[in-house]
N, C-alpha and C positions, 0 to 999 in steps of 0.2 A: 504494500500500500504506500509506502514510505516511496520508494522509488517510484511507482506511477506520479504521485504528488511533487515529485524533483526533476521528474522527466516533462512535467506539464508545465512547470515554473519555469524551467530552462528555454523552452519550447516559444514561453510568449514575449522572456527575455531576448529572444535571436530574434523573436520579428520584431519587435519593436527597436530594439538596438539603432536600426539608419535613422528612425527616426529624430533621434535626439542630436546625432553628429549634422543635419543637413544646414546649410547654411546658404541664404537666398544673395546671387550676385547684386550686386549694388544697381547697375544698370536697369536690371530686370525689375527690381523696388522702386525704384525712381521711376521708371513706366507705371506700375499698379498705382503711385502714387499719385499720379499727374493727371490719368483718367479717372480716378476718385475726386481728385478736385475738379476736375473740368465736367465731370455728370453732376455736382453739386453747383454749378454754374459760377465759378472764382475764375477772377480774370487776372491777370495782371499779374504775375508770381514766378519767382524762378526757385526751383529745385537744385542743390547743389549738393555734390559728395565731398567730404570732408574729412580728412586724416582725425580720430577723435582728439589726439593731443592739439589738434587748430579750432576746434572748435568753441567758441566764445561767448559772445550774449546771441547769437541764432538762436530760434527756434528748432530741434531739432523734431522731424516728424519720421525717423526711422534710424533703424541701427543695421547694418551687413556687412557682408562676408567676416561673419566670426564676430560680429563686434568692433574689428578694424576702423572700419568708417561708418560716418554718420551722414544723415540724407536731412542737409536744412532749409527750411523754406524760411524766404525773403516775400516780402509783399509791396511789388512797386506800384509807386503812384504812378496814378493815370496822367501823365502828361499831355497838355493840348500841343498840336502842332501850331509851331508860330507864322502867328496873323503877321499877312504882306505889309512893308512898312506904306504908310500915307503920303502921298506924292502934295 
């Protein structure tokens, strides 16, 4: 009994195992991220990857590969284009 119950345990440990090691590219998050703000209708915004040791007062809205870097979002203002000068 003892060994069926250690063979079962081992069994959910192996499948589960990748799941813990996986770790999502940076590139790839910074995509999921950018169409989650663009379906929530935000405009104006830049996404950037970031060594964590450079990271500063950002906002940071994501962490990948490992924790390495950081995915910050900036929120630019809407700039008008400049009106022709008056002759």
């Amino acid at each position: 009994m003892k060994m069926i119950r250690l063979a079962m345990m081992l069994e959910v440990l192996l499948l589960c195992a990748p799941l813990f090691g996986q770790t999502k590219p940076c590139e790839e998050l910074k995509n999921e991220i950018e169409a989650k703000l663009k379906d929530k209708g935000v405009k104006n915004f830049t996404l950037d990857i970031v060594p964590v040791d450079q990271v500063k007062d950002q906002k940071v809205v994501g962490s990948c590969d490992g924790g390495k870097n950081k995915i910050t979002y900036t929120k630019e203002s809407a700039t008008k284009a400049p009106e022709p000068a008056k002759k």
